[in-house]
N, C-alpha and C positions, 0 to 999 in steps of 0.2 A: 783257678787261673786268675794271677793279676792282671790286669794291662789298662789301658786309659779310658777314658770315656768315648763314646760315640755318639756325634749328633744323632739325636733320636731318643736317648734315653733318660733327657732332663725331669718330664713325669714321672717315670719310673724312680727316679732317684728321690724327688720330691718325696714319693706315697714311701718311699722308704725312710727316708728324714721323719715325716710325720708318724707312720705306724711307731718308729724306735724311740721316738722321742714321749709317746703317750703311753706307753706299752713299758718302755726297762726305765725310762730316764725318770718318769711318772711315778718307778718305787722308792724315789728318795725327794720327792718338789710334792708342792702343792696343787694343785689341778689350776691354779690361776695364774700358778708360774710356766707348768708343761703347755697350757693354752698361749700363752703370750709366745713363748719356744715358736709354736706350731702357726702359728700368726701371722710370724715373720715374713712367712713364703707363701704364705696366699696369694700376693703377686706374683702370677706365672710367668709373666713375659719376664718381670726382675727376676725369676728362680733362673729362670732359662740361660738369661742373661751371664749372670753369675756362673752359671756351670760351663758355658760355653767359653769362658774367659778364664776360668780355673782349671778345666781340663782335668779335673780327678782322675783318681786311679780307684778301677772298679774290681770287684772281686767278684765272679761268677762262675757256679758250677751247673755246667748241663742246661746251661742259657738262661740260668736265673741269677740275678740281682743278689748277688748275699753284702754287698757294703760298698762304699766310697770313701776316700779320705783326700785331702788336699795339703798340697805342701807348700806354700807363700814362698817366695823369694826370697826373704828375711829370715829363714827358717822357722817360721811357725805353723804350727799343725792345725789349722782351722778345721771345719768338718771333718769325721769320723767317726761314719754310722757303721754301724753292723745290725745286720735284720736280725729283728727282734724274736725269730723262730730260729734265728742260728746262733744263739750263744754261744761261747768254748767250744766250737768248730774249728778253730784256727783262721779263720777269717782276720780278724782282728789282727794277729800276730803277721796274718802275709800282706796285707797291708801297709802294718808298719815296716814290714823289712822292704817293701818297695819305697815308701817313704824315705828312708834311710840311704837305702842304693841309691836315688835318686838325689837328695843329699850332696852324698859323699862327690855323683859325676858332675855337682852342680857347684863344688868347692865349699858348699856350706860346710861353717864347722863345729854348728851349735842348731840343736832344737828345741824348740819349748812351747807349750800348750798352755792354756787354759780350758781348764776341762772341768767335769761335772764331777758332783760325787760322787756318782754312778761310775765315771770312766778312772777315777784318781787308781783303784787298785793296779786295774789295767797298764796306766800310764809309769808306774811303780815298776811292776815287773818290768815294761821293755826300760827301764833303767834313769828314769825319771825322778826328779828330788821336787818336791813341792817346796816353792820360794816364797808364796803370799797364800793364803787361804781368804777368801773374800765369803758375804753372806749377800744372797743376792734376795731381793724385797719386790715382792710385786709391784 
């Protein structure tokens, strides 16, 4: 099931951030790159913050956490985790079609990410062209 975040599950979503990011994102970065990643939100009250302001769209089956993704008003697709014990679940994919749906009622008429190289296949298949490649430097 998709549907949005609930005060209450801004930890939750964090230990997810952090498990995927050290865990899948980890098999293509450096350990000083996935650390700095996982850094970011050691501030809890800013993690909190930021979730409660973004209002993600959470994916859960049978009352577990399987991801988050966030849609900006700009149409950019910031966060978009999937737990790292659910690869190729389809989490990912309902996600983004929530993203999308949401989109489309929200008159955006363009999306775009910046994403990992972990996520580039991913973002490929839902239909995505890669316009800059960057090399990111501890």
């Amino acid at each position: 099931m998709i549907r949005r975040y609930r005060p209450g599950e801004e930890e939750a979503l964090r230990q997810l951030y952090t498990d995927t990011t050290r865990h899948i994102i980890g098999r293509h970065y450096t350990p000083e790159q996935v650390e700095r990643w996982v850094s970011f939100h050691n501030d809890v009250e800013g993690w909190t913050e930021r979730i409660r302001n973004r209002n993600p769209f959470v994916a859960e089956r049978n009352g577990e956490i399987l991801g988050f993704a966030e849609l900006n008003p700009d149409g950019e697709i910031d966060y978009f985790y999937c737990h790292h014990g659910h690869q190729r679940e389809g989490v990912g994919t309902g996600l983004y079609q929530a993203i999308e749906a949401e989109a489309r009622r929200l008159g955006i008429r363009s999306l775009h990410a910046a994403v990992s190289v972990t996520a580039k296949p991913f973002f490929v298949r839902m239909g995505f062209h890669v316009v800059k490649e960057q090399q990111n430097i501890v």
